[in-house]
DSSP file (Angstrom, degrees, kcal/mol; ACC not computed):
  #  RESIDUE AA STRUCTURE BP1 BP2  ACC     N-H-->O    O-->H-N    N-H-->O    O-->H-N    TCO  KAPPA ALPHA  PHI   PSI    X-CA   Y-CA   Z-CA
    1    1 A X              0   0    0      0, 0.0     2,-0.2     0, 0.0     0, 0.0   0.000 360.0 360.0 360.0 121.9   97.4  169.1 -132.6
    2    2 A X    >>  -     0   0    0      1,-0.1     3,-1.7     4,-0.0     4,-0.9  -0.560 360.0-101.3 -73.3 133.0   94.2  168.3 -130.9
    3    3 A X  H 3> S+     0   0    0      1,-0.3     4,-2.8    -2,-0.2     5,-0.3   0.723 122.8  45.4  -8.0 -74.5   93.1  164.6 -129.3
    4    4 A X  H 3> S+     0   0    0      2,-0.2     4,-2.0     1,-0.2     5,-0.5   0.757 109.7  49.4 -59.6 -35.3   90.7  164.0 -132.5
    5    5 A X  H <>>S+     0   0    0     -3,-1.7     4,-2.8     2,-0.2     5,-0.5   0.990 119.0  42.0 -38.0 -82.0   93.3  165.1 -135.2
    6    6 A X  H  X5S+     0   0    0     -4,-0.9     4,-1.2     1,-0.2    -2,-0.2   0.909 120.2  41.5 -55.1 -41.9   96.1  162.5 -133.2
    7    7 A X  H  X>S+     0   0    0     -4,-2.8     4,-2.2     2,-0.2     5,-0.6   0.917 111.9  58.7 -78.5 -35.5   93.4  159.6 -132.7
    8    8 A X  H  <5S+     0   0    0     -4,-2.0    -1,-0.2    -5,-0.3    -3,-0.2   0.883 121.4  27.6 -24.5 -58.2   92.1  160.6 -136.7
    9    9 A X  H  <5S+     0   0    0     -4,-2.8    -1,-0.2    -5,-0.5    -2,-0.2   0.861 120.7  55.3 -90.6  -8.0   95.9  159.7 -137.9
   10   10 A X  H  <<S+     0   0    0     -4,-1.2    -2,-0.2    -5,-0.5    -3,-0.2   0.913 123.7  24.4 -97.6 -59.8   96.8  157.1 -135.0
   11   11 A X  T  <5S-     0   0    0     -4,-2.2    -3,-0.2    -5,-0.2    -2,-0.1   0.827  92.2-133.1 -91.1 -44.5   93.7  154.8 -135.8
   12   12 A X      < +     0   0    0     -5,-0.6     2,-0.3     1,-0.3    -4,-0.2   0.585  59.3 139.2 101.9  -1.3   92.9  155.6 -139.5
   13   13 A X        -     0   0    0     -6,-0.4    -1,-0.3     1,-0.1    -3,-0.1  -0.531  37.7-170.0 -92.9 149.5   89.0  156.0 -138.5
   14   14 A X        +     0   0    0     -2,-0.3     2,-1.2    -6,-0.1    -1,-0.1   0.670  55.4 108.5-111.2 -12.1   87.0  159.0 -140.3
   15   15 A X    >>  -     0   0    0      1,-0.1     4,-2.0     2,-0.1     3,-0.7  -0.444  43.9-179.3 -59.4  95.0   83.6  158.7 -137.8
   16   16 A X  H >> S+     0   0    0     -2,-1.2     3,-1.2     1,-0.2     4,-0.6   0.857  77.8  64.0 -58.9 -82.6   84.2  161.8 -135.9
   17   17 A X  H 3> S+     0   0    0      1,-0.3     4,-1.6     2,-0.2    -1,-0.2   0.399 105.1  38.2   4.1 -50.2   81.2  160.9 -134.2
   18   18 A X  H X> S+     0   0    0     -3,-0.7     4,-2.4     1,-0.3     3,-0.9   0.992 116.1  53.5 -89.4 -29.8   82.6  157.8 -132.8
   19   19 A X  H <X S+     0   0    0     -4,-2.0     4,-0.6    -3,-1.2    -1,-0.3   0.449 110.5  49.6 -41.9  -3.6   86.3  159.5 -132.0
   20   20 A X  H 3X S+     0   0    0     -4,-0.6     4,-2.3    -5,-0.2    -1,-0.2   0.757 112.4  47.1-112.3 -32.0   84.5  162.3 -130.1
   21   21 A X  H <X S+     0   0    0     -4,-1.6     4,-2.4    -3,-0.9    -2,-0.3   0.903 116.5  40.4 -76.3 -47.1   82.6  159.8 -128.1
   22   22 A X  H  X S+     0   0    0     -4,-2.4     4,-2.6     1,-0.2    -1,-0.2   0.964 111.8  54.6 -56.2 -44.0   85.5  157.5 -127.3
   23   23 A X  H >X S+     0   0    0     -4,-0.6     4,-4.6     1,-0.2     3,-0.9   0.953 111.4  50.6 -66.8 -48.1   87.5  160.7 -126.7
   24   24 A X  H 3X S+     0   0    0     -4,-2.3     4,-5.4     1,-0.2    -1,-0.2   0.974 112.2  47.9 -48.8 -46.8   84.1  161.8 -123.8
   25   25 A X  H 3X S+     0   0    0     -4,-2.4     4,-2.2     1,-0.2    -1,-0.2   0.815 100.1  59.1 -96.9   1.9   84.3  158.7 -122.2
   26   26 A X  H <X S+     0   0    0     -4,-2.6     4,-2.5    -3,-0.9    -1,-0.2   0.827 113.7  43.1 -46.5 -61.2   88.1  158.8 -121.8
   27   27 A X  H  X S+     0   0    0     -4,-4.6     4,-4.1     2,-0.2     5,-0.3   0.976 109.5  60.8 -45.2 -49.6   87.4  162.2 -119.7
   28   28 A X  H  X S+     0   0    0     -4,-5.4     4,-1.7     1,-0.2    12,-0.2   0.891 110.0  38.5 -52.6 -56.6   84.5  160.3 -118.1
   29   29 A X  H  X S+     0   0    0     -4,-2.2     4,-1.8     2,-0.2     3,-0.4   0.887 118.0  50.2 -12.9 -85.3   87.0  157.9 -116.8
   30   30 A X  H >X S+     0   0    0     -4,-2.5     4,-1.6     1,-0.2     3,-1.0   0.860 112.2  46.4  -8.8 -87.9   89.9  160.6 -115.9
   31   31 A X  H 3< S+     0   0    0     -4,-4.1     4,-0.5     1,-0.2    -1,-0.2   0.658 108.3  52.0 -50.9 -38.7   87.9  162.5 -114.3
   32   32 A X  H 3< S+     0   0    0     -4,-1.7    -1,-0.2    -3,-0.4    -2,-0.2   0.847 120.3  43.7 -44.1 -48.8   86.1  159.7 -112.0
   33   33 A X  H X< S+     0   0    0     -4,-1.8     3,-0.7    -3,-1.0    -2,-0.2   0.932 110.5  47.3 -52.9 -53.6   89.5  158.8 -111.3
   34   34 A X  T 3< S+     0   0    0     -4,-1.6    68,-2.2     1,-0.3    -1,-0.2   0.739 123.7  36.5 -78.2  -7.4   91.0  162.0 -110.7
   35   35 A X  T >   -     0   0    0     -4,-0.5     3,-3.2    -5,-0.4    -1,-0.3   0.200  65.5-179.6-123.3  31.0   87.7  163.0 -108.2
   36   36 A X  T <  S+     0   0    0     -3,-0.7     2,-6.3     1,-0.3    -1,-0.1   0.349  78.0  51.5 -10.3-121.4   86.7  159.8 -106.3
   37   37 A X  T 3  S+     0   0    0      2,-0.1     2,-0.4    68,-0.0    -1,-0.3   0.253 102.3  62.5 -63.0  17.8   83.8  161.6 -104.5
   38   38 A X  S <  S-     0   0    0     -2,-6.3     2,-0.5    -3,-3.2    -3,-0.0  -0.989  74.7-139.5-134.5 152.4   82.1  163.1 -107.4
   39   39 A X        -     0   0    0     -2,-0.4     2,-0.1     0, 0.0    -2,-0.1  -0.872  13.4-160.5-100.4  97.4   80.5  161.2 -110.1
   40   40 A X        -     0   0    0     -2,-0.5     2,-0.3   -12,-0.2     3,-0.1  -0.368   8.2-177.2 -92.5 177.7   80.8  162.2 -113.6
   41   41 A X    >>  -     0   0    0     -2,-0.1     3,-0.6     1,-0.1     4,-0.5  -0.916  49.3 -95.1-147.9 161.8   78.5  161.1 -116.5
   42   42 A X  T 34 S+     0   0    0     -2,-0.3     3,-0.4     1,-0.2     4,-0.1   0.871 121.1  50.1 -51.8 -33.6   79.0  162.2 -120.4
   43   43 A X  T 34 S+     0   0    0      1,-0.2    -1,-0.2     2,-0.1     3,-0.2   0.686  95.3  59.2 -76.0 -12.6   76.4  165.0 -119.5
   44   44 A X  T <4 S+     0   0    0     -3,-0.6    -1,-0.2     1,-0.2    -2,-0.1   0.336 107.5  31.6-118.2  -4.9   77.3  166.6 -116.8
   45   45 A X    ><  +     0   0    0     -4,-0.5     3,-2.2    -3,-0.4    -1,-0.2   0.152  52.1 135.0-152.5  28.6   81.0  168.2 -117.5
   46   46 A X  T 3  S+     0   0    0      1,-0.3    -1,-0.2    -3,-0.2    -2,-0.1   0.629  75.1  55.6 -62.8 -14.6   81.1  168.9 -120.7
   47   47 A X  T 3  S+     0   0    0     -3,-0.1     2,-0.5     2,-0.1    -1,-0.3   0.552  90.8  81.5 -85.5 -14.9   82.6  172.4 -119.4
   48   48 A X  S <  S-     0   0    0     -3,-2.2     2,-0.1    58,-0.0    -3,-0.1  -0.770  72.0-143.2-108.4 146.9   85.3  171.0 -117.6
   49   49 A X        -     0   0    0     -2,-0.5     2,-0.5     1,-0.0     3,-0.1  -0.501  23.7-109.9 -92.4 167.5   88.9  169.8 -119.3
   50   50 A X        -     0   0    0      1,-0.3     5,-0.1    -2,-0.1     4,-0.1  -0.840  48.0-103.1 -96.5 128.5   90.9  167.3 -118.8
   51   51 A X    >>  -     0   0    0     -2,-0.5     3,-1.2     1,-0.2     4,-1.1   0.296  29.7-126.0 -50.9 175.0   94.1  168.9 -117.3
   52   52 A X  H 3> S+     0   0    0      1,-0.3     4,-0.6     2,-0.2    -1,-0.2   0.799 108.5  74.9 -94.7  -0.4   96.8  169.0 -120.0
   53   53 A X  H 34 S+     0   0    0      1,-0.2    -1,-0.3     2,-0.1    -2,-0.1   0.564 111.3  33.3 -87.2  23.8   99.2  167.2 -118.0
   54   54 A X  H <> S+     0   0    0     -3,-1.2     4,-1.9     2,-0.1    -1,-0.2   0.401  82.1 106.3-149.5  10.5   96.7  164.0 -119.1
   55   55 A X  H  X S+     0   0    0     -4,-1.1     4,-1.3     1,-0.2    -2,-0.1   0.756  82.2  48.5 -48.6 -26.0   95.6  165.1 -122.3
   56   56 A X  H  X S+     0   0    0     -4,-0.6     4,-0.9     2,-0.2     5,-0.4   0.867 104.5  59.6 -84.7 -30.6   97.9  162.4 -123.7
   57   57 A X  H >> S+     0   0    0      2,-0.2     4,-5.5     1,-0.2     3,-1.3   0.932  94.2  64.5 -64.9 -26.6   96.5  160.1 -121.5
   58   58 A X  H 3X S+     0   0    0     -4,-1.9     4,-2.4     1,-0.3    -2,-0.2   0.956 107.8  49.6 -43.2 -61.9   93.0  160.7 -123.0
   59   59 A X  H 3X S+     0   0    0     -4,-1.3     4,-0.6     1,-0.2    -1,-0.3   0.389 101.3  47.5 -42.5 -19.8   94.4  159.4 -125.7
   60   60 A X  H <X S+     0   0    0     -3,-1.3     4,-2.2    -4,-0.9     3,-0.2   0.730 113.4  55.9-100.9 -46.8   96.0  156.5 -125.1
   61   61 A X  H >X S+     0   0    0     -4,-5.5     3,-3.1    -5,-0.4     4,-0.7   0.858 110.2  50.2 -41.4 -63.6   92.5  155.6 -123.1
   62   62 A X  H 3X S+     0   0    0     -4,-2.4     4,-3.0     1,-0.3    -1,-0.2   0.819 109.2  46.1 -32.0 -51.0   90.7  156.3 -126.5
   63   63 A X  H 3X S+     0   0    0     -4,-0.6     4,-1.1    -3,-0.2    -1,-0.3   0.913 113.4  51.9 -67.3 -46.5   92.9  154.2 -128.6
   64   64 A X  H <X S+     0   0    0     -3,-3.1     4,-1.6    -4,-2.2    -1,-0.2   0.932 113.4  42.5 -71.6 -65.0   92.4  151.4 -125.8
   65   65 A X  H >X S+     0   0    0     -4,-0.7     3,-1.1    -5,-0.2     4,-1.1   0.957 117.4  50.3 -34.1 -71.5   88.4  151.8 -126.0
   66   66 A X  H >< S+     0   0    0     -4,-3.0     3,-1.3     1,-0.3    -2,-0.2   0.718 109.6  46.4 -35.8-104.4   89.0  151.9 -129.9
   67   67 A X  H 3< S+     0   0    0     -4,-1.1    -1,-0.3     1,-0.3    -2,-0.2   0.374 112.8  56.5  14.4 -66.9   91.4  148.3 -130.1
   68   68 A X  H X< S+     0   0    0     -4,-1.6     3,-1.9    -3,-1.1    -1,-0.3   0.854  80.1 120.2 -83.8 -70.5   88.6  146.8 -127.7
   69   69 A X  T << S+     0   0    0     -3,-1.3    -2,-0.1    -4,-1.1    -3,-0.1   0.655  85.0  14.1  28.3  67.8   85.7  147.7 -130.4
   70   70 A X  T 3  S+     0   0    0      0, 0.0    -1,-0.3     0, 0.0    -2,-0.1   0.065 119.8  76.9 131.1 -34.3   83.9  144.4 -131.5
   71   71 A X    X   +     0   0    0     -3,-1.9     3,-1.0    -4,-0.1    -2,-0.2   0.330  56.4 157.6 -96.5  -0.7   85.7  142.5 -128.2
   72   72 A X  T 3  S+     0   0    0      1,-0.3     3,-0.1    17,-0.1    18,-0.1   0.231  71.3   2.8   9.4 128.1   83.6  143.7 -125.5
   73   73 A X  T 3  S+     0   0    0      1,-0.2     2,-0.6     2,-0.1    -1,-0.3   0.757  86.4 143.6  36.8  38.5   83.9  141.3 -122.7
   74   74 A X    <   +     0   0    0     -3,-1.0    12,-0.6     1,-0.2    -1,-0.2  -0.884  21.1 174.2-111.6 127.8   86.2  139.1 -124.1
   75   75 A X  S    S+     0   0    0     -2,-0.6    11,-0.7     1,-0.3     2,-0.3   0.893  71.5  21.6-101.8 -44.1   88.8  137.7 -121.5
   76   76 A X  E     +A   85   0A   0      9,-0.2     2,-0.3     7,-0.1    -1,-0.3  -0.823  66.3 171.8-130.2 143.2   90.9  135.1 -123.5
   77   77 A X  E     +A   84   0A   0      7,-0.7     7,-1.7    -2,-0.3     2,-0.3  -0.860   3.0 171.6-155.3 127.8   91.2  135.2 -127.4
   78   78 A X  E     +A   83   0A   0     -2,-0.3     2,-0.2     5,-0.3     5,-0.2  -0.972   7.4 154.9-133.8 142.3   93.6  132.9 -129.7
   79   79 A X  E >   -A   82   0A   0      3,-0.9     3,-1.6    -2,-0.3    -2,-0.0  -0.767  64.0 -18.3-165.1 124.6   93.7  132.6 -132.8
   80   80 A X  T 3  S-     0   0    0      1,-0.3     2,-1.0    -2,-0.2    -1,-0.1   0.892 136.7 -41.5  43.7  95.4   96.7  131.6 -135.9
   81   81 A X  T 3  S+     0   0    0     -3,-0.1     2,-0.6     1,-0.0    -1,-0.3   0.073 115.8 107.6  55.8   6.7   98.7  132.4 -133.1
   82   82 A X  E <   -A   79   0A   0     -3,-1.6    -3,-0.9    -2,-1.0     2,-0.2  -0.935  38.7-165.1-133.3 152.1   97.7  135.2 -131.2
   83   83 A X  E     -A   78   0A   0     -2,-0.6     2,-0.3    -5,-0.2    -5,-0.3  -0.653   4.6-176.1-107.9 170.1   96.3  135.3 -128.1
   84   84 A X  E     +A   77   0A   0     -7,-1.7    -7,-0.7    -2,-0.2     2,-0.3  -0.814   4.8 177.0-119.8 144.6   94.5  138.7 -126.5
   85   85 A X  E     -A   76   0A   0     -2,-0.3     2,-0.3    -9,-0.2    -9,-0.2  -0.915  15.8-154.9-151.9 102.5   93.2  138.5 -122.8
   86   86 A X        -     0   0    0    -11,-0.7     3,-0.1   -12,-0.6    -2,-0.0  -0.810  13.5-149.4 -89.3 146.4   91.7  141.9 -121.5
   87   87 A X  S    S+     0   0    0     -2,-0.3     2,-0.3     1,-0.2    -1,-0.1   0.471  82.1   3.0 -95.5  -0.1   91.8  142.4 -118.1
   88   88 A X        -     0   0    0    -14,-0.2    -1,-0.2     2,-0.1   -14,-0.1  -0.927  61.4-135.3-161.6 161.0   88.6  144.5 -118.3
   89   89 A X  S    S+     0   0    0     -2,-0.3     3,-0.1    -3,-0.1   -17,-0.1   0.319  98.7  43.3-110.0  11.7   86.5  145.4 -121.0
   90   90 A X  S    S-     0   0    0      1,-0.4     2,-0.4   -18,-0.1   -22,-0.1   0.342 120.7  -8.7-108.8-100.6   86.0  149.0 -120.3
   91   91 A X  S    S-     0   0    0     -4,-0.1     2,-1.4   -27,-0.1    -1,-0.4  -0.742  71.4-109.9 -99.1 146.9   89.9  150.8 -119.2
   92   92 A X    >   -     0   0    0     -2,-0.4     3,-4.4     1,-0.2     4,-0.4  -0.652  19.9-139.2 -74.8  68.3   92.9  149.2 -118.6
   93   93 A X  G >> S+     0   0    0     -2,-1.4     3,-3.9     1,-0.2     4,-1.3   0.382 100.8  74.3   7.0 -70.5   93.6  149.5 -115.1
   94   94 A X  G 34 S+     0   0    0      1,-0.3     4,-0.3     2,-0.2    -1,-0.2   0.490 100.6  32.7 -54.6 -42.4   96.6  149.9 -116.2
   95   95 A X  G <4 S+     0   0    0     -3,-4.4    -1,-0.3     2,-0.2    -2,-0.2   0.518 108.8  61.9 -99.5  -3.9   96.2  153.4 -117.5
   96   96 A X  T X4 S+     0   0    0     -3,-3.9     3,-1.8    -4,-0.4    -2,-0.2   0.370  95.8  67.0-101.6  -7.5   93.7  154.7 -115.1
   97   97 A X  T 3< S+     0   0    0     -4,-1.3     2,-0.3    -5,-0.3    -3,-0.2   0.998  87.9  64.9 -72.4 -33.8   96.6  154.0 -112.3
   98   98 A X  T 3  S+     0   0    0     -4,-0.3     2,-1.0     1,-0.1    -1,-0.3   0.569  88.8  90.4 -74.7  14.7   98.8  156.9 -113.9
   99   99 A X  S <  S-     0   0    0     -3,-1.8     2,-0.7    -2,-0.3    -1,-0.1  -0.824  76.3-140.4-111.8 104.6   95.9  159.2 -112.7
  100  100 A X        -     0   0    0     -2,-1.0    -2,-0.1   -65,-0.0    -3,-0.1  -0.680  20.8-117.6 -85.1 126.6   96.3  160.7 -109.1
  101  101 A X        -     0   0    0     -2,-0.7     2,-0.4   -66,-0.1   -66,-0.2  -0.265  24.5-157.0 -33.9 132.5   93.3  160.9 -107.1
  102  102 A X        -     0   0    0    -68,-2.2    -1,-0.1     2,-0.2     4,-0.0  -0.997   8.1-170.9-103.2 135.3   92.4  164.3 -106.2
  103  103 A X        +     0   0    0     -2,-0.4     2,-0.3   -68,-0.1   -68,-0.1   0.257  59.7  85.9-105.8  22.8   90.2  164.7 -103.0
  104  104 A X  S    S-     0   0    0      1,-0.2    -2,-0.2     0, 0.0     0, 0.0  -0.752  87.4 -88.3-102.7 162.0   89.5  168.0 -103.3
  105  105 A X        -     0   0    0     -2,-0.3     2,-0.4     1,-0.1    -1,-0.2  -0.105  43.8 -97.4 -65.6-166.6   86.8  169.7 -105.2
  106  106 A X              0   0    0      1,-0.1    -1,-0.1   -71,-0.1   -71,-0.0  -0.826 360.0 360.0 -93.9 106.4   87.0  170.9 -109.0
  107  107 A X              0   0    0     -2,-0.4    -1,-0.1     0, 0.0    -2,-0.0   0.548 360.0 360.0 -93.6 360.0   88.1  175.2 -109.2
């Protein structure tokens, strides 16, 4: 089962559009991570994959992006008793750390 399929059944949203776009800027991330000294952009790499051993992590970024949707810069949030506080309004630290730097180029 392919990224859009699981984020399609994990989230319940039927815009491929915006699932294909979360799913790009999941890579963009990744890949900035995994390649410190090159700089990717949505345009620029549309030929290159995300290794598989972080295809699942694409996902979880996507779902992260998704959640965030409507909260954009929102640090502290409470309401009838629950609170949300993102520590960023883009990626979760939290998830870009399971991504080792490579400092080599891209074969």
């Amino acid at each position: 089962m392919n990224n859009l399929t699981r984020l399609k059944k994990r989230t319940g949203e039927e815009d491929e559009e915006l699932l294909m776009d979360l799913l790009m800027t999941a890579k963009v991330a990744i890949m900035n991570r995994r390649f410190p000294y090159k700089s990717f952009t949505n345009d620029c790499f549309e030929d290159y994959d995300v290794e598989p051993k972080y295809s699942d992590l694409q996902l979880r970024v996507a779902m992260d992006l998704y959640n965030k949707i409507g909260a954009e810069g929102e640090i502290i949030h409470s309401a009838n008793g629950i609170s949300r506080t993102y520590e960023s309004s883009w990626v979760s630290k939290e998830l870009l750390l399971e991504v080792v730097p490579k400092y080599e180029g891209i074969k």
